[in-house]
N, C-alpha and C positions, 0 to 999 in steps of 0.2 A: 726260282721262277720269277719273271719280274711280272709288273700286275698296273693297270691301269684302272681305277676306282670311279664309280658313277655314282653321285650324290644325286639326290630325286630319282633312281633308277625305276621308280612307279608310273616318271613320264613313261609308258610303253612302247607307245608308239618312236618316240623321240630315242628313247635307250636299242630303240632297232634301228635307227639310222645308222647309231655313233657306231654303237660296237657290233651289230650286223655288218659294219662297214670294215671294223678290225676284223672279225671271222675272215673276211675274205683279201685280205692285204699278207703276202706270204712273211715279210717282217715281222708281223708280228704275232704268227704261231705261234705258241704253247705259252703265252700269255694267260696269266691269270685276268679274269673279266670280273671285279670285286662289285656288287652292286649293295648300296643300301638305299633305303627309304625309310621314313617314319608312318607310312601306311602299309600296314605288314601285307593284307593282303593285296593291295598292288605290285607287292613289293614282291610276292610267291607270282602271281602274272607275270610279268617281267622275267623271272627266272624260268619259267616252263617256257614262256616263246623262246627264250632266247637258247633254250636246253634244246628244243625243236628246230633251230636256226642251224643251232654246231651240229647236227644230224646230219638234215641236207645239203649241208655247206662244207660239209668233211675237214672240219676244222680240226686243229689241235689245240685250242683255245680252252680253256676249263671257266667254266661259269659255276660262280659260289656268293651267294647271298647273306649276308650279315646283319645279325639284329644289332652289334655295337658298333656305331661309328666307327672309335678309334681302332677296332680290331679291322674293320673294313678297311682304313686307310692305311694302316703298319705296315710296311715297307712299299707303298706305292712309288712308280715312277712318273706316273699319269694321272693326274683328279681330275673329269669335267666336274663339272657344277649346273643341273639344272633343278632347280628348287623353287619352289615359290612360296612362301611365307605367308600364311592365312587363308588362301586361295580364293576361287570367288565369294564364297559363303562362310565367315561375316566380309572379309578384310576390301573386297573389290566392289561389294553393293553398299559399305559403309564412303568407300575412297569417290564412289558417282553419286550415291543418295544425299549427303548430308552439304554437300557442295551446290547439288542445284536447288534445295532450301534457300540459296544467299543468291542464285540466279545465277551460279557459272555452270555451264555446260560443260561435258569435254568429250573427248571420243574414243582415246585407248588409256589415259592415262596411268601408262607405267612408267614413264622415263623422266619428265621436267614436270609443270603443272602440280598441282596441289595434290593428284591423286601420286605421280611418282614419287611427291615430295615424300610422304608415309609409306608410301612403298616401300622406300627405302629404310627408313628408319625402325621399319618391322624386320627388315631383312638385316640388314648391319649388322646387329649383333652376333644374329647365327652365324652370318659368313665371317665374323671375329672368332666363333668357339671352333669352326673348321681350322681357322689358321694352327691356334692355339694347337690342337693334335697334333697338326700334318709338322708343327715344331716339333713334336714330341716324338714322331711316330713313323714321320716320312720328309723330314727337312729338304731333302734334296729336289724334292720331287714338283712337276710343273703342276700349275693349279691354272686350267681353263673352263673360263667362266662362261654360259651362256645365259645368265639369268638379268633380267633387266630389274631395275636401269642401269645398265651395261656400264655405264663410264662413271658412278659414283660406286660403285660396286668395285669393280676394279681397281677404281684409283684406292679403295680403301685396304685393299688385301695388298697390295705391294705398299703404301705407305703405312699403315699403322700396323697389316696382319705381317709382315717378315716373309710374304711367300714370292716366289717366281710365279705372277700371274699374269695372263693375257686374255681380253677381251674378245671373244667371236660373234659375229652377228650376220647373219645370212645379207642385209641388206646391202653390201659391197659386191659381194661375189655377184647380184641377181643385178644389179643398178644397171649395166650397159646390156645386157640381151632382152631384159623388158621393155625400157627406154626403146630400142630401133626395132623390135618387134611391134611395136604398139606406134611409132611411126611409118612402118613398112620399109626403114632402112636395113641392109643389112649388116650384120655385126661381124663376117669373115673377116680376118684379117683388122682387125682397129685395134688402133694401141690405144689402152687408154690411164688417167692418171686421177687416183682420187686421195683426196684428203682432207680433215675436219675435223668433227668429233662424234661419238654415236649418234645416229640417226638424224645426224645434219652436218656427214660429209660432204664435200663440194667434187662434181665431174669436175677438174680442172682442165682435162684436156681428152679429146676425141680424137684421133687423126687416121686417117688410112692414106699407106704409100708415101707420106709426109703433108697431105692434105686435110688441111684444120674442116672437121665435120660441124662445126657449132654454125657457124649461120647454114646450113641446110637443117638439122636439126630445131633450129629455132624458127624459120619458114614455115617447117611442116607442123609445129607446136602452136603456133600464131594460128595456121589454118582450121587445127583440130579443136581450137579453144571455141571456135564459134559450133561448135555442141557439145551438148554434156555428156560427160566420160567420167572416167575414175579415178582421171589423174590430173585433176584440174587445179590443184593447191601447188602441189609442186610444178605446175606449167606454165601457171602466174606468178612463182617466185621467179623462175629463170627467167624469165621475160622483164621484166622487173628490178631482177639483180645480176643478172647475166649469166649465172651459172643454174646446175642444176642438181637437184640433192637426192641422196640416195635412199632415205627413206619413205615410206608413201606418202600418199596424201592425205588420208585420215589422221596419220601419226601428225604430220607438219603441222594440220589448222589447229592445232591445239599448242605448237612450237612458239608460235608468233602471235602479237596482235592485232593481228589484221582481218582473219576469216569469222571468228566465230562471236558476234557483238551481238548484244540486245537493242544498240541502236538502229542495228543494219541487218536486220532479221532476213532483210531479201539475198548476205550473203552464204544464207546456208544452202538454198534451192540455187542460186547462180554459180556456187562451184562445187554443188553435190558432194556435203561435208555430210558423214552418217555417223550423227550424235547419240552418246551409246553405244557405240559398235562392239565396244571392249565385253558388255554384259551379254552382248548379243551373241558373240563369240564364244564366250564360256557357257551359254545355257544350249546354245548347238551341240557343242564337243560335250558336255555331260551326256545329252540324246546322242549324239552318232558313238560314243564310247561303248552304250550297251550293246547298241548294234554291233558291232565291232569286234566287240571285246571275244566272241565267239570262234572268229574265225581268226583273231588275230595269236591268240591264248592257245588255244586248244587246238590249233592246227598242227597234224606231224607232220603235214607234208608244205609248210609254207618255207616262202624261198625270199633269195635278197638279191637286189642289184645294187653295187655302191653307190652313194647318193654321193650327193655335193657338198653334203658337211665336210668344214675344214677337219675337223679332228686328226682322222685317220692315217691322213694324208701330211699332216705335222708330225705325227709320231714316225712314219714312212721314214721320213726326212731327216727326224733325230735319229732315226734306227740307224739306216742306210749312209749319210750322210748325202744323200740325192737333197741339192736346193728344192727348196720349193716356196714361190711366193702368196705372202697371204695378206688380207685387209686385217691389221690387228689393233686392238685397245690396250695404247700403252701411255706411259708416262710421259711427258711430254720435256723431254731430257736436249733442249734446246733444237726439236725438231722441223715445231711449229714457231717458226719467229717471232710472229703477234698475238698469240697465244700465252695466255698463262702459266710460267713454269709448274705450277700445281697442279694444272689442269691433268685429264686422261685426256689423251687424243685420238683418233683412229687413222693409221698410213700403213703404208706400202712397205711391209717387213719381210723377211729374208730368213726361211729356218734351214737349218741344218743341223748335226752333230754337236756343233760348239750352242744351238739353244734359237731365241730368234732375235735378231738384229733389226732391229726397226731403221727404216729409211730417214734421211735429212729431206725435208720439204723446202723449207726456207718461209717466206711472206704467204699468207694466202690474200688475194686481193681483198683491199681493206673493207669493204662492203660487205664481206663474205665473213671474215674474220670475225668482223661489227656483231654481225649476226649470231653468231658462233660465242663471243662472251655473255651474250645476255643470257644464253642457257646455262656456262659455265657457272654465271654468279651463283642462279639456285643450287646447282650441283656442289659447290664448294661453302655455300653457306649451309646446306643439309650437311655435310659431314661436318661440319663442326658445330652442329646440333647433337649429332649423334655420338661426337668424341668426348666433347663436356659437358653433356646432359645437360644443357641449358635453354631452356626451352624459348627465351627472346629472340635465338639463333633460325627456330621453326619459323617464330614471323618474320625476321629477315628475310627465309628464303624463299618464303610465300607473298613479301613485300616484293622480293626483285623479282618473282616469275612474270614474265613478258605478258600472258595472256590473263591471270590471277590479276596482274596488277592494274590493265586497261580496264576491266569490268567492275571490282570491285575498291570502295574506300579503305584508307588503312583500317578502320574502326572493323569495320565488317571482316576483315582479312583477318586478324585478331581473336575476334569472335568464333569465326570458321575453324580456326587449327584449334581454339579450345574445344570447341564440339567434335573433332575428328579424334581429338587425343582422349577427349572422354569416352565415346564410341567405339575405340581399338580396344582400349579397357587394358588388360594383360597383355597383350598381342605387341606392344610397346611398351619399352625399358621408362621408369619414372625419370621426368623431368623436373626441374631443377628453374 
């Protein structure tokens, strides 16, 4: 029986997208659905909805839940990966509280920024002891990742962890039907072409019928800037830089530095930046979970429509050998021209049978690129924080982050990662 493995499978909700979405994909019936978690009883929720799913859903899919890792992942052909490492309470009110002590703000901080920076370095490890198994236990098998920050994360399980990994992140698939929903253009028919790196891929092109959409797109963006809306960070990049990027706008003003300044206080209310959003977010979803959890858990008669998650539809694909294309995070194996061969990237790749072939980009316009290494720096300076335990490497990466470094002195920058590192406590491997 071949068996596709859900690490974090206590996200509930999220573990009913993927493989609510496998129940109903006829390829891949009588599939083993292997779920673990380190929260046991989310981990028993999880398996009763999803026991309630394969009812109404008349699957052949067998759902089995695992308290050991490595027996969970033993002969997988499929790993997602959704995990979060500390979760809000301590590791997400430590990564926002101890930061705006020294006066920096941030807004999601899980991907670049001083809060992704530890982000990662709390997660690194784990996602090193997954590799380490899936060597032992399931060598062959594909490891896709959803867990941010996506492109350090990735780049580190195909470079140091020996797996076949690929990066997924909803905000490629979503970038062109919210964009011209949110202008009132319509999205029928447009081809369109993106590439970059997580959550500061570039639209590089728009067209419908062979007609370039970007100056009507940038007319109606120009128009809608003179009020406030939700998408005003990335509407003054494009304008600006000329293109347009695919993750929102909360995530971005914390990408760059340019929005979120203590000298320029008046640009938080002028492009409707919601400072905190990230804690704000998780103290919501803790409240609507218990609502929830009722009718989500203990429903027998709850039902699924396939969502938009890539997963399902990649295994489709390697099942079947039916193409199918997807936005993926991968290595950047002389894709991205001006890009750093070290870097993760994310493009326009190509799965089938033989696995997924990632697309050639060539140049991205150099403004865009520009853009695109100064998140790399941190990205690549955090893994080699986290490969040689050297903890100088943390203030590097917190010396080049774009918006850390406009606000704050070296001195204080220094200071900062020694109080986050004290503060994580165990939660973080000893540095060096």
């Amino acid at each position: 029986m071949s068996k596709i493995t859900f690490l974090g499978a206590g996200s509930t909700v999220f573990a009913r997208n993927v493989l609510g979405d496998c129940m109903l994909t006829p390829a891949l019936q009588g599939f083993e659905l292997a779920l673990y978690d380190i929260d046991a009883e989310r981990l028993r929720d999880s398996e009763n909805m999803l026991n309630n799913l394969k009812k109404t859903t008349g699957s052949t899919c067998t759902v089995k839940a695992y308290a050991d890792r490595k027996e969970a992942l033993r002969g997988a052909k499929y790993v997602v990966n959704a995990i979060q490492v500390g979760g809000y309470d301590p590791c997400t009110i430590t990564d926002f509280e101890i930061p705006k002590k020294y006066g920096l703000r941030q807004t999601i901080a899980d991907t670049v920024g001083i809060g992704g920076i530890f982000r990662n370095l709390r997660t690194i490890p784990v996602m090193l002891d997954f590799a380490k198994d899936m060597r032992e236990v399931c060598p062959d098998a594909w490891f896709f990742n959803y867990t941010n920050p996506m492109a350090v994360l990735t780049n580190v399980m195909n470079t140091y962890g020996g797996v076949k990994t690929v990066g997924l992140c909803h905000s490629v698939q979503v970038c062109v039907p919210h964009l011209f929903k949110d202008l009132g253009m319509d999205d029928e028919g447009v081809q369109w072409k993106i590439a970059g790196i997580n959550h500061m891929a570039w639209l590089l092109e728009a067209t419908k019928d062979g007609k370039d959409l970007y100056p009507e797109i940038k007319r109606r963006a120009a128009e809608k800037q003179k009020e406030i809306h939700h998408d005003m960070v990335r509407y003054e990049m494009m304008l600006k830089f000329g293109y347009y990027i695919t993750e929102s706008s909360e995530h971005n003003a914390e990408y760059h530095p340019y929005f979120i300044k203590r000298n320029y206080p008046e640009l938080i209310e002028r492009f409707n930046i919601p400072l905190d959003e990230y804690p704000r977010r998780c103290v919501e979803q803790i409240e609507n979970w218990k609502k929830m959890r009722d009718e989500l858990v203990g429903n027998q008669n709850l039902t699924h429509e396939r969502s938009h998650e890539y997963a399902s539809y990649i295994f489709e694909a390697m099942e079947t050998n039916r193409p199918y294309k997807i936005g993926g995070n991968v290595m950047n194996t002389g894709l991205i021209t001006n890009l750093p061969k070290e870097a993760c990237v994310e493009v326009p790749c190509l799965v089938d049978q033989s696995g997924i072939t990632p697309t050639f980009v060539g140049d991205l316009p150099p403004q865009c690129a520009a853009l695109n290494r100064t998140n790399i720096n941190t990205q690549l300076l955090t893994i080699e924080a986290a490969v040689t335990g050297k903890k100088e490497h943390i203030y590097h990466a917190a010396m080049l982050d774009p918006h850390t470094s406009a606000e704050l002195s070296m001195d204080d920058i220094i200071s900062m990662c020694d109080d986050l590192i004290a503060a994580h406590g165990d939660w973080l491997p000893k540095f060096q």
